[in-house]
C-alpha positions in Angstrom: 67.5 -29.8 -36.1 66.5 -27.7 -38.9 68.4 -27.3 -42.4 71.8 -25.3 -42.0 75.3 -26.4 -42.6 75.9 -29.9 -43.8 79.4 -31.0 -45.9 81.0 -27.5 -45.6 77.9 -26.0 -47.8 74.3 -23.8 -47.0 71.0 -25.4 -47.3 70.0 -24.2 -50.8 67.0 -22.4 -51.3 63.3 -24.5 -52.2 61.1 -23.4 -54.8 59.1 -22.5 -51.3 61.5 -20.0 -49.8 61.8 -16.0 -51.4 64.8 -14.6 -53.1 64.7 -11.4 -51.3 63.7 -10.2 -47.6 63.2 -6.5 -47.4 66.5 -4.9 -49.0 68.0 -8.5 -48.3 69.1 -10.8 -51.4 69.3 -14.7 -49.3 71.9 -16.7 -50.2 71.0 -20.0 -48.3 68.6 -21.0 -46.0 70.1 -21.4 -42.8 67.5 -23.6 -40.6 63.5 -23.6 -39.4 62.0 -23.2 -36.0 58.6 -22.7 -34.7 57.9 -19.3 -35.6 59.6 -19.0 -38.9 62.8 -19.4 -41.6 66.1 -18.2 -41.0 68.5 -16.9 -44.2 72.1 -16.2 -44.7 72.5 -12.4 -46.6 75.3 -10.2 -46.7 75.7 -6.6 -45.4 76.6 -4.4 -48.2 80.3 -4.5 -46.9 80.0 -8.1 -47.0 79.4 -8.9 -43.6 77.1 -12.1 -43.5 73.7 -11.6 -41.5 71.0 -13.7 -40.7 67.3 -12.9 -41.7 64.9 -14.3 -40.2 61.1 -14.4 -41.1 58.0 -14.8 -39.3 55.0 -17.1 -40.4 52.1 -15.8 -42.1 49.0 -17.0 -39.7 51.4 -15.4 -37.0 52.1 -11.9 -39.0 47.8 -11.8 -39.4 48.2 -11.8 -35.0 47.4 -8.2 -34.3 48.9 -9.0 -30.3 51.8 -10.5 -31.8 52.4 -8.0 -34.1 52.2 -5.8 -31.3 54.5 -8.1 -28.4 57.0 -9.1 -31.2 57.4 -5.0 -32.1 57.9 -4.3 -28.5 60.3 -6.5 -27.8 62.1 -6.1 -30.7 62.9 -2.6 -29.7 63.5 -3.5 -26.3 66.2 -6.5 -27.9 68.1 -3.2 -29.7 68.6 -1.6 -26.7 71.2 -4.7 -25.3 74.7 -3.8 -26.1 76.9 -6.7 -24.8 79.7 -8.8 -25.7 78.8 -12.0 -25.1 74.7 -11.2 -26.4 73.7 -11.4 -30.1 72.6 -7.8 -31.4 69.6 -7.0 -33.5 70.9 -5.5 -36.7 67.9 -4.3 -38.5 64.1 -5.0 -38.9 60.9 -4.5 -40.1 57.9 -5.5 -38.0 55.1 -3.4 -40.5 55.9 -5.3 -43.1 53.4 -8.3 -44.5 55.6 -10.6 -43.2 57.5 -9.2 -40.3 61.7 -9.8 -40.3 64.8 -9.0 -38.0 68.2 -9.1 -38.8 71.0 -10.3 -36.6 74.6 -11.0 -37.3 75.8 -14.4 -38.3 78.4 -16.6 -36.3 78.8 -20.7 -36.8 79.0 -22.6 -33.3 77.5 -25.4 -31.7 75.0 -24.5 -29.1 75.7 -25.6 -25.3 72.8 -28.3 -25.8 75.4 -29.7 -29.0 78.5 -29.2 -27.4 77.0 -31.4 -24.4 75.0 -33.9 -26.1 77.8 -34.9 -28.6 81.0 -34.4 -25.6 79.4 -34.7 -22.3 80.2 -32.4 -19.5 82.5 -29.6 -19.6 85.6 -29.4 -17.7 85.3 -27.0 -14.7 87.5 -24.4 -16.2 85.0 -24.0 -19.4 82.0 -23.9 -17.0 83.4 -20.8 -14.6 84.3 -18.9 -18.5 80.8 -20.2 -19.5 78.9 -19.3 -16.4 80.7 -15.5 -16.2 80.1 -14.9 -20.0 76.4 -15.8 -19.7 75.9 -13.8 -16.1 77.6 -10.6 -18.0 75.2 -11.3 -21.3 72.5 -11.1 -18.5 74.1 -7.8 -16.4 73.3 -6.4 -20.1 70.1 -8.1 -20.8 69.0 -6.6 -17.3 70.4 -3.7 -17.9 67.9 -2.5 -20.8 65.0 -3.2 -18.5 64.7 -6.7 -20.5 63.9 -10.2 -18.7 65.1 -13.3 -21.0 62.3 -15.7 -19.9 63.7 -18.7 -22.1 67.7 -18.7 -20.9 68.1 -22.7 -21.7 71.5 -24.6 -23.4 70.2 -24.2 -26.7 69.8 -20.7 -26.0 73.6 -20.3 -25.5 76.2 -20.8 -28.2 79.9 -21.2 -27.8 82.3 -19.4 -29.6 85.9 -19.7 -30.0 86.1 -16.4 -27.6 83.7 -16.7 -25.4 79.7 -17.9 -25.0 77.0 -15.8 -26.4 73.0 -15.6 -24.8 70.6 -15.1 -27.3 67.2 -14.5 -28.1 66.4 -12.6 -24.7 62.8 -11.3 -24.2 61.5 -12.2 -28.1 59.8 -15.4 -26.2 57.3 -13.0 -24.1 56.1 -12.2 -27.8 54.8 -15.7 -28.2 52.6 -15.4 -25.2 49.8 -13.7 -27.7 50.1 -16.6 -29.9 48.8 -20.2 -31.4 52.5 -21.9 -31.0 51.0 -25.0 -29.3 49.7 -26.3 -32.7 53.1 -26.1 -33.5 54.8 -27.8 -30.8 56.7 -24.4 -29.8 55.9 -22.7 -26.4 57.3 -20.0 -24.6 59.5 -21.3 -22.1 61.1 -24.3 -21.2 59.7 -26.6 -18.4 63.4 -27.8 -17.3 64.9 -24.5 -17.1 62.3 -22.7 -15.8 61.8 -20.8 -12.3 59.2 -21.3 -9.9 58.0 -18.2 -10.7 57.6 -19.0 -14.0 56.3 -22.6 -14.0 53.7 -21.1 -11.6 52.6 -18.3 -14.0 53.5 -15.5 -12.0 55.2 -12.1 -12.6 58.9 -12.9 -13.6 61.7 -10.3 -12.9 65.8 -10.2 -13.6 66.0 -13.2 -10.9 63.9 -15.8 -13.1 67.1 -16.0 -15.1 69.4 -16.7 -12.7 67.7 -19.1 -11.4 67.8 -20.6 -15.2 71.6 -19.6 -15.1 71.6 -22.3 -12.1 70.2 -25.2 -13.9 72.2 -24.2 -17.1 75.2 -24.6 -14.5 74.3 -28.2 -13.5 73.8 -29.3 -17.5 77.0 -27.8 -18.3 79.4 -29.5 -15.7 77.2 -32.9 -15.2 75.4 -33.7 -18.5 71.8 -33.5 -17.1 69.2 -31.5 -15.8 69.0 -29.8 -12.1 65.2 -31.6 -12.3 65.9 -34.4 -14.0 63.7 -35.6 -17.2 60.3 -36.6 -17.7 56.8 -34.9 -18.9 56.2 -31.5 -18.7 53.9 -31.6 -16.1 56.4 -33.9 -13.6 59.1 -31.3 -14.5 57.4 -28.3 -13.9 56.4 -30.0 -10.2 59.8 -30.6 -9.2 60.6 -27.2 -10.1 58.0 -25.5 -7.7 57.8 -27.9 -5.5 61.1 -30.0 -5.2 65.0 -29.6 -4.6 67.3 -29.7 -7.5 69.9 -33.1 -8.0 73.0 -31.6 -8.2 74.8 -35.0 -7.7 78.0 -34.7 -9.6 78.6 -30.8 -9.3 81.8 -30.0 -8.4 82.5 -28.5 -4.9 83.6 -25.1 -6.6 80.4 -25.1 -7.8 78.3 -25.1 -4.7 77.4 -21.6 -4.9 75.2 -22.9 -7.6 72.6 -23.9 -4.9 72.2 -19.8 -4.2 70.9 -20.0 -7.9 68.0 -22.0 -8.1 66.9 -20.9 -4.1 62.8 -21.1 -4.6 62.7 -17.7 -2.8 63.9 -14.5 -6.1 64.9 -12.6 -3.3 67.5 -14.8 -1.9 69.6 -15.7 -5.5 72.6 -14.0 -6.6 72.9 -11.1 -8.6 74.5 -11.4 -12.3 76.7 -9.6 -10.9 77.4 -11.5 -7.9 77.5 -15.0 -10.0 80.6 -13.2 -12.1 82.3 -12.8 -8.4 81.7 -15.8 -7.5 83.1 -18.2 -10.4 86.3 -15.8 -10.2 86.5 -16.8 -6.5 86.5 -20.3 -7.6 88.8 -20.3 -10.6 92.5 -21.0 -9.3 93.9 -19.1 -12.1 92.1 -15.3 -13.2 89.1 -15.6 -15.7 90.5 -14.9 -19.0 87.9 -16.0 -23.0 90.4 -17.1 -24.9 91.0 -19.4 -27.9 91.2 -22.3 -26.2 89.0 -22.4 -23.2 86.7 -25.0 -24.6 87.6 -28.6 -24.6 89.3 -29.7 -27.8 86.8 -31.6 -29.2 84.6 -29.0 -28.9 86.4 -26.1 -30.0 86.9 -29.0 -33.0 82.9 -27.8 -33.8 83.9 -24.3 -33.8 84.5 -23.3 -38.3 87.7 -21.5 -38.8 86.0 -20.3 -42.0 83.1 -19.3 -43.6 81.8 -22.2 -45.7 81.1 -20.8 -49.6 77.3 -20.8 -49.4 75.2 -21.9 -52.4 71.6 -20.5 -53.6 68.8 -21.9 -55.8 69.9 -22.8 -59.2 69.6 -20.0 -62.2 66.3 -20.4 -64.0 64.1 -18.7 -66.3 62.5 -17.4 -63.0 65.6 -15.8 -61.9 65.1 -12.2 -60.4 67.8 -9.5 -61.0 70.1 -9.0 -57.9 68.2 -6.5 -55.0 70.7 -3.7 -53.8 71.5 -3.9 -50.2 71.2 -0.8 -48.0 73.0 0.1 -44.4 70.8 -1.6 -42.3 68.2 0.9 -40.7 68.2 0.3 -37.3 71.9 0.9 -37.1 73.1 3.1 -40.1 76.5 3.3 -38.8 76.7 -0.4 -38.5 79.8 -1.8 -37.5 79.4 -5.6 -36.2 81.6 -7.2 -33.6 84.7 -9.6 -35.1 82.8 -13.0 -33.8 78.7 -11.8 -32.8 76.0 -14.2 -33.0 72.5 -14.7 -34.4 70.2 -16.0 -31.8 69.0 -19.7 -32.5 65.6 -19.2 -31.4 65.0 -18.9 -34.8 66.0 -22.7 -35.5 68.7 -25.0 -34.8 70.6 -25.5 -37.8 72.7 -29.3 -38.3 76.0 -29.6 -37.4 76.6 -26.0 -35.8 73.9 -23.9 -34.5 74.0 -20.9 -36.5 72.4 -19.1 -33.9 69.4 -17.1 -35.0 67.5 -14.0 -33.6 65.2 -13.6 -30.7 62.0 -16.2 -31.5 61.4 -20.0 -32.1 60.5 -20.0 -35.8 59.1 -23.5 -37.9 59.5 -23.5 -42.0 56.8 -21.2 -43.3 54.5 -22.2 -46.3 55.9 -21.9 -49.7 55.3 -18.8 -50.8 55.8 -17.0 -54.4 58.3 -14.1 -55.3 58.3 -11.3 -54.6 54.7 -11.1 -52.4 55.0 -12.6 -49.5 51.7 -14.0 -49.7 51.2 -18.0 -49.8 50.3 -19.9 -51.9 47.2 -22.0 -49.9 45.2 -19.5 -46.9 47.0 -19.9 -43.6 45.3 -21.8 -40.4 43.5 -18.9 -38.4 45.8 -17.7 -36.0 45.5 -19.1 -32.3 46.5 -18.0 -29.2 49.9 -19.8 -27.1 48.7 -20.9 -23.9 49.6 -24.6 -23.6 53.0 -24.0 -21.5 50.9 -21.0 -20.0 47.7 -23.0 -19.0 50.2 -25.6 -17.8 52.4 -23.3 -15.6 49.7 -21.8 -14.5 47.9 -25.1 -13.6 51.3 -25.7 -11.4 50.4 -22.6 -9.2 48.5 -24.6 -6.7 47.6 -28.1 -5.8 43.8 -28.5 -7.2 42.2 -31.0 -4.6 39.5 -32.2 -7.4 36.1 -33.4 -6.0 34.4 -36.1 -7.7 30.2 -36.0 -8.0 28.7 -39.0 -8.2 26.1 -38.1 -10.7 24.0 -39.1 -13.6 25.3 -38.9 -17.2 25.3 -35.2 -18.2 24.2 -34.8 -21.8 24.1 -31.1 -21.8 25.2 -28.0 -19.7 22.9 -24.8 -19.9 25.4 -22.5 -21.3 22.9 -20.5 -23.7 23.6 -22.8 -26.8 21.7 -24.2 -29.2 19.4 -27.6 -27.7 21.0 -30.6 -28.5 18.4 -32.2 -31.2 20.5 -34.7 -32.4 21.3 -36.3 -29.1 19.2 -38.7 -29.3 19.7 -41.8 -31.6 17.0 -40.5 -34.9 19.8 -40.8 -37.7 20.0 -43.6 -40.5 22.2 -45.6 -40.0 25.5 -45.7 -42.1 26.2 -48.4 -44.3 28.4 -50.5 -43.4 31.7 -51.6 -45.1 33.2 -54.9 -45.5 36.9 -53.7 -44.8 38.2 -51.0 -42.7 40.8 -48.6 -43.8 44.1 -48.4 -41.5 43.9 -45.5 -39.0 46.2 -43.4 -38.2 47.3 -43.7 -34.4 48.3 -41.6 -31.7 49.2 -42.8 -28.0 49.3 -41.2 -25.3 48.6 -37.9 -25.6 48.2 -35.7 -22.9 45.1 -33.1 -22.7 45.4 -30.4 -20.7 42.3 -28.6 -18.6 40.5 -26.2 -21.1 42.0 -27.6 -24.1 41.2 -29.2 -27.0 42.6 -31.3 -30.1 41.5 -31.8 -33.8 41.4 -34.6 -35.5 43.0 -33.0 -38.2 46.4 -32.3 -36.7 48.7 -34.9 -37.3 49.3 -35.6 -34.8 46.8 -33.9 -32.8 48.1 -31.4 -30.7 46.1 -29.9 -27.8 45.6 -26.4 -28.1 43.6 -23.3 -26.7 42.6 -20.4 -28.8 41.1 -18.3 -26.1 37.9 -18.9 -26.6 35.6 -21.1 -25.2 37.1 -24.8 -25.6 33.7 -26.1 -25.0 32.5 -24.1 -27.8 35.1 -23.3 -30.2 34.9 -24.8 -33.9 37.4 -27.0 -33.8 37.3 -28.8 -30.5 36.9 -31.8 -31.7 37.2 -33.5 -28.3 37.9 -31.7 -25.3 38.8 -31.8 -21.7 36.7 -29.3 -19.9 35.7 -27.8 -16.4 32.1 -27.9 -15.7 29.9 -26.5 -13.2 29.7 -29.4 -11.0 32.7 -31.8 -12.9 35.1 -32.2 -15.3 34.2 -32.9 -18.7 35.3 -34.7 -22.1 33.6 -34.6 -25.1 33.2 -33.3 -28.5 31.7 -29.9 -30.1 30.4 -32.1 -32.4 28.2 -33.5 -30.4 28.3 -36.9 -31.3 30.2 -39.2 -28.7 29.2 -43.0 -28.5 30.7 -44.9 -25.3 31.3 -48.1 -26.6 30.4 -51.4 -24.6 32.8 -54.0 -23.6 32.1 -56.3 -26.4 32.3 -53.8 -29.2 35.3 -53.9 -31.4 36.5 -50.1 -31.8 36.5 -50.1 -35.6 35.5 -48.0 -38.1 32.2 -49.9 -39.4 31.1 -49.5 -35.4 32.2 -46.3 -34.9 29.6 -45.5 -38.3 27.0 -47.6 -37.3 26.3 -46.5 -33.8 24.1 -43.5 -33.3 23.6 -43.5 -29.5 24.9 -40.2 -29.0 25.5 -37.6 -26.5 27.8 -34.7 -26.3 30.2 -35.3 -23.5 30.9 -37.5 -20.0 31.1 -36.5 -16.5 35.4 -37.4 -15.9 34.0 -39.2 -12.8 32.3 -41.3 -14.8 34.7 -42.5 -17.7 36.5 -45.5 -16.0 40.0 -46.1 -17.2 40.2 -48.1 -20.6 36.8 -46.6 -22.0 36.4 -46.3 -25.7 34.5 -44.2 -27.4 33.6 -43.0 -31.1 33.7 -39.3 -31.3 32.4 -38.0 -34.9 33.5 -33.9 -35.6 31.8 -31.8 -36.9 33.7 -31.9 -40.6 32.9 -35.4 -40.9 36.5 -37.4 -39.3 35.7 -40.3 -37.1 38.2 -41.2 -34.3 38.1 -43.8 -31.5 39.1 -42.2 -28.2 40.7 -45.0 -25.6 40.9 -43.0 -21.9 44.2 -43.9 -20.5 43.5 -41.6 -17.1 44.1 -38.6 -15.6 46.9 -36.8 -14.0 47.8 -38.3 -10.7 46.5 -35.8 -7.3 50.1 -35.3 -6.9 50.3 -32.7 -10.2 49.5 -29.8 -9.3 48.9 -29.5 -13.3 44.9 -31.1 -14.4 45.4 -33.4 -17.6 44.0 -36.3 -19.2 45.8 -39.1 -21.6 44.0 -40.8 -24.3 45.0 -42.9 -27.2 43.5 -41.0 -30.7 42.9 -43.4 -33.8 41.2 -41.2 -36.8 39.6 -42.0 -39.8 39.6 -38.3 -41.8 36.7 -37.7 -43.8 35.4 -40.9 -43.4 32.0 -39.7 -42.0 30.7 -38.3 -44.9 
């Protein structure tokens, strides 16, 4: 959960965050996701607003720039009740921002995790609100693609969808060193999880599975890895143990087949048939203890402390993209954005993480952003769960070197001085269990180290510091570094081994590399780690991954 609400107050503003967004003076920071910040600011009438910024290495993406415009535009077109509007933007900018209008309320994910289920009553009004947010979502030619619990927030009047479509943007860009994708594995649709086309149907299928979390507290596909979820969604039949009976049309929802689902409007028919008294949002048609969550008022927010540096007040303007501007009594800011403590102050339409610190008034920070790299871990695994990959293993001798027009490998062979050794050992940092997909990579400088994919070749790239790769004849791990030892039984996997061993090659044959193999793997910028192969993904995934434990020594190569 990212900084928001806590005792009644704001988060107040670090010496990291700007004073001013556009025409927008921020009174408090309002919570962090994986694309950006989000900001309380007023409308000039007083009306409070939520800003949202995007990260600089993201704002240098030309495709993102380009995907987030787009669906930004298409975002402005949605005119529903129960969906969050866009208010104003500015995607030209040197740091690209939207505007939404503010509303405190847990999401559905809170509301669940800290009540349990909902009463049946709450998730017929839930389920209606959300399939008219979509009849409107839909209607402006727009798909959601990300419809999950946290994605729906619950008012005193009624739920409200947000950030519809602003996930296809992410598609164009490096969220996976980030932990954001676009997407969720549990509430995806087959469609989806298999990397083809979506259409208006993918979200009713997610409607579905939002139905089963609402009314029984857990996932349509249970829990698990990414990989194992996004299997039983193509492949399996959703648990829907516990749903009550009036809730069997549910299983119309999350039908494999897009054709054979319900309609939006359809679902909206359907819970009225199985209400026993007429859908009507009121006041009180969440549980108690959940409307409880819900502020009556609007907490007195708080900003960074008066200092020498203090800028003079920035007048506001009418918001651009709606100069007659006249927000809704209770509308809400999508919490794409970031999920702020206590209540989620929904944000607008994008996951966005705390940006670098960065001075006023240039948006520019203060240290040179990562170069930007392209999303595809959810992609390359969803697209991975397509088909079943029979893999054939070739018996074959070690492969030190694949004729892809590179360079020769001199330093292959064993010819450099050996390091000196040390008498003690610095502590390394750790990593289990991390899980490689096909075609991607990690760097030992991640912490922890997060596979990735920057479109490139992962084989080649700069940064692969070990990678899991397809070859011409096998799979392949190994290091662009070139300098991958396989240690022997006997060896102890420390650092003073790890230096003094120079037998190296570039990478293994999978086939090869039995289970419980260690090697010392030695990057290119000088970090030392010792690799442990924990296996590969069983021939039931349809998805092609390997797990490893990571130990790294930065810098301690020389």
């Amino acid at each position: 959960m990212g900084a928001g609400q806590q005792d009644g107050r704001f988060g107040e503003l670090g010496d990291g965050d700007p004073e001013v967004v556009g025409p927008y003076r921020l009174s408090a920071r309002l919570g962090a996701g994986g694309m950006g910040a989000v900001y309380l600011s007023h409308t000039p009438g007083g009306h409070p607003v939520a800003v949202k910024t995007v990260r600089p290495e993201l704002a240098e993406n030309p495709e993102f720039r380009r995907r987030f415009r787009q669906e930004v535009e298409a975002a402005q077109r949605v005119q529903g009740f129960y969906t969050a509007p866009v208010l104003d933007h500015d995607v030209e900018s040197e740091r690209p921002w939207l505007v939404t209008a503010y509303v405190a309320g847990p999401s559905l994910a809170e509301a669940v995790g800290r009540h349990g289920p909902l009463p049946l009553p709450s998730v017929l009004l839930l389920l209606a609100g959300i399939a008219e947010a979509l009849s409107a979502i839909h209607g402006a030619d727009v798909v959601h693609r990300d419809l999950k619990p946290s994605n729906v927030l619950l008012a005193a009047d009624g739920p409200r969808v947000i950030d519809f479509g602003i996930a296809r943007a992410s598609d164009a860009t490096a969220l996976t060193g980030t932990g954001v994708s676009p997407g969720t594995p549990a509430f995806m649709s087959p469609e989806q999880a298999a990397g083809k086309p979506v259409t208006p149907a993918s979200d009713v299928f997610s409607l579905g599975q939002i139905a089963v979390f609402a009314a029984t507290g857990k996932g349509a596909y249970g829990d698990g890895s990414a990989h194992a979820l996004l299997y039983r969604v193509v492949h399996q039949t959703p648990d829907l143990t516990g749903l009550p009976p009036e809730l069997a049309f549910i299983a119309r929802c999350l039908d494999k087949e897009p054709g054979n689902r319900p309609t939006p409007a359809e679902v909206i028919a359907l819970c009225q048939q199985a209400s026993p008294a007429p859908l009507r949002q009121s006041g009180d048609w969440l549980p108690a203890a959940v409307g409880a969550d819900i502020p009556t008022a609007m907490p007195e927010p708080h900003g960074r402390p008066a200092g020498p540096g203090a800028q003079t007040p920035v007048p506001h303007r009418t918001p651009a993209a709606h100069p007659a501007y006249n927000p809704p009594p209770l509308a809400y800011t999508p919490t794409h954005f970031a999920q702020p403590p206590g209540h989620a102050h929904a944000q607008a339409p994008t996951q966005f993480p705390a940006h670098a610190p960065a001075p006023r008034p240039s948006w520019r920070p203060p240290h040179p952003p990562p170069p930007p790299r392209r999303n595809r871990l959810w992609r390359g695994v969803a697209i991975a769960a397509a088909v079943v990959v029979p893999v054939a293993f070739w018996a074959s001798e070690l492969i030190l070197n694949l004729d892809d027009g590179s360079e020769p490998d001199g330093d292959r062979v064993g010819t450099e001085a050996t390091a000196p050794s040390r008498t003690t050992d610095p502590a390394p940092a750790s990593y289990p269990n991390i899980e490689i997909p096909l075609d991607f990579f990690i760097r030992f400088t991640d912490t922890p180290p997060k596979p990735m994919n920057d479109g490139g070749s992962t084989r080649n790239g700069e940064d692969s510091d070990f990678y899991f790769f397809q070859g011409n004849d096998s799979e392949l791990i190994g290091s662009v570094g070139r300098k991958v030892v396989v240690l022997d039984a006997k060896q102890q996997g420390t650092l003073r081994t790890c230096l003094e061993e120079t037998r190296f090659t570039r990478e293994l044959p999978l086939p090869q590399v039995a289970v419980g193999t260690r090697m010392c793997v030695r990057s290119k910028a000088g970090h030392i780690a010792l690799i442990t192969y924990k296996g590969r993904s069983p021939e039931s995934d349809l998805s092609r991954y390997v797990t490893v434990d990571v130990a790294v020594w930065k810098n301690a190569g020389g």
